[in-house]
N, C-alpha and C positions, 0 to 999 in steps of 0.2 A: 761522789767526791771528785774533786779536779786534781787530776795527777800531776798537772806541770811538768817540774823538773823534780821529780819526788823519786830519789832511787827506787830500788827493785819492785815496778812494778811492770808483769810480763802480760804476754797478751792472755786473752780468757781463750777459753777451747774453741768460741765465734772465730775468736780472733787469727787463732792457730787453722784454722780450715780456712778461712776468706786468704789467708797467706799459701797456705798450700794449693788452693786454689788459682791465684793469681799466680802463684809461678807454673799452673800447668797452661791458665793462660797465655804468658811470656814465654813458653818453650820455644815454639815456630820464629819467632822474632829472633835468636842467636843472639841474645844479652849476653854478652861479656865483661862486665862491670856491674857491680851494685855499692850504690856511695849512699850510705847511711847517716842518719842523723846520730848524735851519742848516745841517745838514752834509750836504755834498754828495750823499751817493746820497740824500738825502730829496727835495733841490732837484730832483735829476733826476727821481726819480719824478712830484714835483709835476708837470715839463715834460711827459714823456712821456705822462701822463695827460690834459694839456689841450690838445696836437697831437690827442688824437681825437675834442676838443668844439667845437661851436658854435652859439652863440658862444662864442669862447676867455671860462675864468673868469679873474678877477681871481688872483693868484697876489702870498702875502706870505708872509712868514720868521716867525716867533715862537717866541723861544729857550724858551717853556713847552713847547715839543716835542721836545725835545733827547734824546740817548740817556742811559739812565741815570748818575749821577754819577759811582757806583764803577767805572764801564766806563776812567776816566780809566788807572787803577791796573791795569787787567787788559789795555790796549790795547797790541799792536803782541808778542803772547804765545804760540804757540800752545795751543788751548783742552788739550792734554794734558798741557800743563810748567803749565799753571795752580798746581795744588797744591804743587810743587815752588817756584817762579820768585816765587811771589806768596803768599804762606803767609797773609795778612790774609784774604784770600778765604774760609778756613773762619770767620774769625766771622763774615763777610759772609754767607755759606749759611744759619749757627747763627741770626742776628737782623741783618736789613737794618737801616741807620739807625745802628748801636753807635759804627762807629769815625769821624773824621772824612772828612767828602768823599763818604760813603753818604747813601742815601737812605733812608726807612724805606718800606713799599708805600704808605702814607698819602699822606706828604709828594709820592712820584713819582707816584703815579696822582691825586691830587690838583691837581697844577699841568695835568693834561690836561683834569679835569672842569672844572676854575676858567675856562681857557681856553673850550672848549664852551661854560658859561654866559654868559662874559664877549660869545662872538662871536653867542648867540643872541641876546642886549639890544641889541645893535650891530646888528645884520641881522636883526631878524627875517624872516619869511617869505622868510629864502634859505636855499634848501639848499648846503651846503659838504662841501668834504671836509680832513679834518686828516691830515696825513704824519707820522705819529714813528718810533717805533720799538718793537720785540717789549717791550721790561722795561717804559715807563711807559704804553703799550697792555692790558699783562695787568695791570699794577698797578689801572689806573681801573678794567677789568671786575671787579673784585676787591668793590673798595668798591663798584662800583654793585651787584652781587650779594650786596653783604654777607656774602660767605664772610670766612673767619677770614685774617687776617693774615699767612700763614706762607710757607717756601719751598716746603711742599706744594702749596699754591694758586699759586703762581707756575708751575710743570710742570703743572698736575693739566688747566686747561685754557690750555695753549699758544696763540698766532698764530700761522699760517703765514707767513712772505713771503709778502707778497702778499695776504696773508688781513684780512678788512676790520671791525671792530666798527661795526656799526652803530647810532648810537644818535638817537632821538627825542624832541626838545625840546618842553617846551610851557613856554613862555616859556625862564621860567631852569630848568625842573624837568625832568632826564632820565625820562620816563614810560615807555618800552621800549628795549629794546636787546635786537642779535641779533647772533652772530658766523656770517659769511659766509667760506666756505672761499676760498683761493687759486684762479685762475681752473683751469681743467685745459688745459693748451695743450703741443704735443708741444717736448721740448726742444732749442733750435736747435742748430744742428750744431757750431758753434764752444762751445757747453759741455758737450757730449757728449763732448769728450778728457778 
């Protein structure tokens, strides 16, 4: 089923160890900030990542991280009655942004980059980490690589759960970025059923 914007749903115990994980990854790096998306498996991961720093960072919400718009339309579905249950969806595939309540890749990866800029002026010289979600995550590597706008580039290079974009500010100006795979950690026993 597609979660969307579907309250209370938390991470699975994958989820909860790829989190625990990434923040033993992030320790050496001195994050001081984590800006979360609103919806709760974001929040959690925010938590869980900063139970394994110290000192604990700063930890805030900001709805410019939120999961994509059209997810509202596709949530609570399973992802194979998709085409059946939600028939809008193929022109969502066809051209993100067409029908109302979409987003175009521009406009979603765009409120990520806006954000970034906005918190490197505000904090410089802190490193942060931002929590959203796979659709406006692929969307900003999109524009920041300047590949073409399409639902190709949306699949072609995927996020992992878990999996991290990493990008490098000089001031307000993204100057590199690198996507870092999901951690490799064995999976707990309780998501093994």
């Amino acid at each position: 089923m597609l979660y969307g914007h579907l309250p209370n749903f938390q991470l699975s115990a994958l989820g909860r160890a790829q989190s625990a994980a990434l923040g033993e990854r992030l320790r050496p790096e001195g994050l001081t900030r984590i800006v979360h998306s609103p919806l709760e498996r974001a929040k959690e991961t925010a938590e869980i990542i900063a139970q394994q720093l110290t000192p604990p960072p700063v930890l805030e919400v900001d709805y410019d991280l939120r999961e994509s718009d059209f997810s509202r339309y596709l949530q609570g579905v399973p992802y194979w009655q998709i085409p059946v249950r939600r028939p809008l969806w193929l022109v969502h595939k066809a051209r993100r942004g067409l029908l109302p309540g979409d987003e175009s890749i521009e406009v979603m990866g765009g409120r990520i980059l806006r954000l970034a800029r906005r918190l490197s002026h505000e904090h410089p010289h802190e490193t942060m980490a931002l929590v959203s979600h796979a659709d406006p995550l692929v969307a900003a590597w999109i524009l920041l690589d300047r590949r073409p706008q399409n639902e190709r580039e949306m699949h072609r290079k995927a996020l992992g759960k878990a999996g991290m974009l990493q990008l490098d500010m000089e001031g307000e100006t993204p100057k590199a970025w690198e996507y870092i795979p999901p951690p490799q950690i064995a999976k707990p026993a309780s998501a093994a059923a």
